[in-house]
Backbone as CSV, one residue per row, in Angstrom:
resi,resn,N_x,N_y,N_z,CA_x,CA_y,CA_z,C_x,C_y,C_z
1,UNK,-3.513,-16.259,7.914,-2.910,-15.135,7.236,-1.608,-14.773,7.940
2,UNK,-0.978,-14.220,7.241,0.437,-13.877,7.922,1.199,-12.564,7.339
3,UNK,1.461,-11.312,7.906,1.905,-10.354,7.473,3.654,-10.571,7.122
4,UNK,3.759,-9.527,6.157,5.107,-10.211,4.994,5.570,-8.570,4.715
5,UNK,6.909,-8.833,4.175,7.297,-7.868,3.356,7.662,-8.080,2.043
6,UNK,7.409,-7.556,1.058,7.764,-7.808,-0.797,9.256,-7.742,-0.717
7,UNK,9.827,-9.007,-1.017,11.086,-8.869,-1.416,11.482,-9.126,-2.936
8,UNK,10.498,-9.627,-3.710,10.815,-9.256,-5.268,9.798,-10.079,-5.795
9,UNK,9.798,-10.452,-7.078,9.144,-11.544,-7.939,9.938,-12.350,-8.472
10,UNK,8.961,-13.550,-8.695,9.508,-14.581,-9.473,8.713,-15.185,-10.507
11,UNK,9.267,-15.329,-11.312,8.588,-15.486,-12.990,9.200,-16.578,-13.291
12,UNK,8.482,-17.493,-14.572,9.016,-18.744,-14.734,8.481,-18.548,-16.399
13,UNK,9.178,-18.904,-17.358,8.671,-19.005,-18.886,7.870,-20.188,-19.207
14,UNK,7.991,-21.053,-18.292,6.824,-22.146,-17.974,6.179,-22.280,-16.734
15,UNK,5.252,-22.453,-17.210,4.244,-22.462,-16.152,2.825,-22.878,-16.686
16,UNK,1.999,-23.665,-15.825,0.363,-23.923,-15.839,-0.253,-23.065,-16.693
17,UNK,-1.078,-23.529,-17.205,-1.632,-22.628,-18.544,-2.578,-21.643,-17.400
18,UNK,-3.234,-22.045,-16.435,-3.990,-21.177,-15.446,-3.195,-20.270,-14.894
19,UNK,-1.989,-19.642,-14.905,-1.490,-19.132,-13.900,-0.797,-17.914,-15.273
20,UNK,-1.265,-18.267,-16.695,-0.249,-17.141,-17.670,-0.959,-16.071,-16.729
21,UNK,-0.127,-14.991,-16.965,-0.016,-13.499,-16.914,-0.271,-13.069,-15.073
22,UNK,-0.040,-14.336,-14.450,-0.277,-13.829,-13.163,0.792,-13.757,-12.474
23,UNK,0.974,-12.725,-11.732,2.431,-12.023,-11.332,2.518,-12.778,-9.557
24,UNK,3.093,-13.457,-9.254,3.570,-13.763,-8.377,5.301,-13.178,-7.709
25,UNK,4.708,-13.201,-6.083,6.027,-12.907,-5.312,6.245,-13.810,-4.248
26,UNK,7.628,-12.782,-3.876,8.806,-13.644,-3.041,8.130,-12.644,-1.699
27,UNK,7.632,-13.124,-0.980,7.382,-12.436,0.325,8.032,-12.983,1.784
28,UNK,8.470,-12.354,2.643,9.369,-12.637,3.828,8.298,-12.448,5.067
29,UNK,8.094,-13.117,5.545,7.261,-13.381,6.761,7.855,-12.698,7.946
30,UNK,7.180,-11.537,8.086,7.437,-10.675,9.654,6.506,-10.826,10.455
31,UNK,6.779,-10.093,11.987,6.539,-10.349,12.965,7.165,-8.923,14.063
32,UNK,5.608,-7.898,14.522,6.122,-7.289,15.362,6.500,-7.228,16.583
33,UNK,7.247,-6.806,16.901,8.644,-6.755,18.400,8.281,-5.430,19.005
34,UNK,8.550,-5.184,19.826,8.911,-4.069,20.384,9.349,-2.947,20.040
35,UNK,10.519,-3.720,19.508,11.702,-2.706,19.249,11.291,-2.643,17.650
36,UNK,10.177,-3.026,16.897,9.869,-3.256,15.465,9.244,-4.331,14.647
37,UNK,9.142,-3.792,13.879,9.081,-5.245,12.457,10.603,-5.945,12.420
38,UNK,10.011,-7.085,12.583,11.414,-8.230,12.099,10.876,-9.409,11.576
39,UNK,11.967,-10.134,10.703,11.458,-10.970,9.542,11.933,-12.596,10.215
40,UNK,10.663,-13.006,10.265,10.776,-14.665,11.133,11.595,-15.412,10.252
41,UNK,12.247,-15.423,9.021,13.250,-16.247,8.329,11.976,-17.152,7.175
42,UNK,11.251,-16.949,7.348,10.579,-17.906,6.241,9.387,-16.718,5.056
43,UNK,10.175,-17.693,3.932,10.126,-17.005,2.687,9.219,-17.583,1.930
44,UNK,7.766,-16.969,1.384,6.863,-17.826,0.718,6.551,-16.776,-0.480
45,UNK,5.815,-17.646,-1.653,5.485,-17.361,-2.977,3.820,-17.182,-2.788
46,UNK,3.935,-15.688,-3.302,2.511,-15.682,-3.265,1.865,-14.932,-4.253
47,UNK,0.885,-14.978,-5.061,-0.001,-14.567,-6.369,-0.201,-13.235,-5.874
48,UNK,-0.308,-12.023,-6.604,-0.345,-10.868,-6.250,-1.470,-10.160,-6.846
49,UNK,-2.250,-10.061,-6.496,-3.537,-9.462,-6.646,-4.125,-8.107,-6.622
50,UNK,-2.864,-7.385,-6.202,-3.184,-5.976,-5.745,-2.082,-5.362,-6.550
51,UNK,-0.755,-5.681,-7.269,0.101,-4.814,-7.879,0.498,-4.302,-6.949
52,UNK,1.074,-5.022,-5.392,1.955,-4.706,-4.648,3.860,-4.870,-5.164
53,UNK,4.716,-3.849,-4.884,5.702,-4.074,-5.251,6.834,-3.986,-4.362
54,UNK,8.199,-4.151,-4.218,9.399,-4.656,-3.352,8.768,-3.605,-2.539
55,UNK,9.827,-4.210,-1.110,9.589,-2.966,-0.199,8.405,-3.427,0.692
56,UNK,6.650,-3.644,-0.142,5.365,-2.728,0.497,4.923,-4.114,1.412
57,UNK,4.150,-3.292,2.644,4.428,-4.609,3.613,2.885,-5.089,3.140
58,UNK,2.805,-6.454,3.442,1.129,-7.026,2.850,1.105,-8.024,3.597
59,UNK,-0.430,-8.294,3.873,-1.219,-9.179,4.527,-1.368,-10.654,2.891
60,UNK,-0.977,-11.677,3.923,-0.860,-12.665,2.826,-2.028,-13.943,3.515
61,UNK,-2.937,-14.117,2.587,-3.953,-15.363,2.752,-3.414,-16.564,2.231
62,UNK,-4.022,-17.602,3.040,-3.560,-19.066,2.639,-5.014,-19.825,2.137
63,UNK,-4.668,-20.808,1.710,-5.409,-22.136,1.521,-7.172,-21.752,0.586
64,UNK,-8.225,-21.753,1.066,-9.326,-21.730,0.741,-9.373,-19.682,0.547
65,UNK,-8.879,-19.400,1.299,-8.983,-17.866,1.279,-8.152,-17.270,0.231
66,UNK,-6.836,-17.643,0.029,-6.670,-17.815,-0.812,-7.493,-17.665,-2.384
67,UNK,-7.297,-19.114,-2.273,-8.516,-19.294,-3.789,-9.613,-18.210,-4.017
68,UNK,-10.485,-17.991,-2.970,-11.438,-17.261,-2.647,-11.224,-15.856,-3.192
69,UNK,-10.212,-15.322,-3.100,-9.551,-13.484,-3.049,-8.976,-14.020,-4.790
70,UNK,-8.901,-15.027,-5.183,-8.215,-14.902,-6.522,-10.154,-15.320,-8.136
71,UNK,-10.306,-16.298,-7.266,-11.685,-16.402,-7.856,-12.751,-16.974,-7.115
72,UNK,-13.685,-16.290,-6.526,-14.517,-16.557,-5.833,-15.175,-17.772,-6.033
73,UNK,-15.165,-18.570,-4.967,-16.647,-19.794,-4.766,-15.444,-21.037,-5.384
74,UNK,-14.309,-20.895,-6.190,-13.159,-21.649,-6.759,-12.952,-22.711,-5.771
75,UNK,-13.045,-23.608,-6.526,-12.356,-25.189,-5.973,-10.918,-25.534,-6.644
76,UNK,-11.182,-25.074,-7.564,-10.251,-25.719,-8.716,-8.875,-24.517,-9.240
77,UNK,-9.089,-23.441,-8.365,-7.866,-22.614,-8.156,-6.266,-22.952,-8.433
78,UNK,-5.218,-22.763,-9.041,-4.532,-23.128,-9.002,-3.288,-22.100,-7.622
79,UNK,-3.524,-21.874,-6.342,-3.842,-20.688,-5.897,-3.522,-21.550,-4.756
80,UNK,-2.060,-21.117,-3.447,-2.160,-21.806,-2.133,-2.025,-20.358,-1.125
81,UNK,-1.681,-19.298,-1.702,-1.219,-18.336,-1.259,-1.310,-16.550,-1.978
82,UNK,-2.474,-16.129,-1.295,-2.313,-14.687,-2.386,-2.433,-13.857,-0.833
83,UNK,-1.640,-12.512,-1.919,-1.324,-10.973,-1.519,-2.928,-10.395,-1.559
84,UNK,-3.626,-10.143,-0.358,-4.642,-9.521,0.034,-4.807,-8.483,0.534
85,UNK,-3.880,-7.677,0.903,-3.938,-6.056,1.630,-2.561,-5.668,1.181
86,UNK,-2.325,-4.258,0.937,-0.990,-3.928,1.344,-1.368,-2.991,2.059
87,UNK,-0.347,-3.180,3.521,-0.732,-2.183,4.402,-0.458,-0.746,4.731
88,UNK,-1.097,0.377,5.007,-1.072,1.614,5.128,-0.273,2.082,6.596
89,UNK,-0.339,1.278,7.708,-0.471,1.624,8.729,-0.590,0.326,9.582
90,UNK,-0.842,0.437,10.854,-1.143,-0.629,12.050,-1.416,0.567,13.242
91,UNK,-1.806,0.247,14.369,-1.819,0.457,15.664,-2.436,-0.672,16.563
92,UNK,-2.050,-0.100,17.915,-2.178,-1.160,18.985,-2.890,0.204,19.837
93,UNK,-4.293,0.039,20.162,-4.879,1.024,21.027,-4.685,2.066,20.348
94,UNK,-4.572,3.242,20.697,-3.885,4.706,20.227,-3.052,5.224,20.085
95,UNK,-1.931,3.976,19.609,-0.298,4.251,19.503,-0.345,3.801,18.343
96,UNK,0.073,4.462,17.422,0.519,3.957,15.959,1.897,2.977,16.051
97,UNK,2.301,1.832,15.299,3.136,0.886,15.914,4.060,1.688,14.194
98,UNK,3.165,1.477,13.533,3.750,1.675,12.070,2.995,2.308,11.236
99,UNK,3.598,3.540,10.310,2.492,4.495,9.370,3.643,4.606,8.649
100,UNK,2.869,4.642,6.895,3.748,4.600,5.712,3.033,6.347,4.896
């Protein structure tokens, strides 16, 4: 899994007959610092499951987990990457790092 920020969607007028009406995004792969959230440079597409939108930061699943969070027990998923949390908050011990 890898925490991300929504940087928009992407839609295609073709596409897999399994995938009509499913809203996929453009998510930016962060990474907290010290001094903050900062974005490691790599940009992945991921199925959105929660009606997360630009902006909201989210926990993103890969591979079997994936599939799993889109249709359970699924082999045959068309599914490498879904939006599984959007996050409220973080802390480290009893320091809040980040609250929305």
């Amino acid at each position: 899994m890898i925490r991300g920020r929504v940087l928009g969607e992407v839609w295609a007028t073709r596409k897999a007959p399994r995938l009509a009406g499913k809203k996929m995004l453009l998510v930016a792969e962060t990474c907290m610092l010290p001094q903050g959230e900062q974005p490691t440079g790599r940009v992945i597409v991921a199925m959105d499951l929660l009606d997360a939108g630009r902006g909201d930061e989210v926990v993103v699943a890969f591979g079997s987990g994936a599939r799993n969070a889109e249709v359970p027990g699924s082999r045959d998923v068309l599914v490498d990457a879904s939006v599984v949390q959007i996050i409220d908050g973080t802390s480290t011990g009893s320091t809040p790092l980040i609250s929305s």
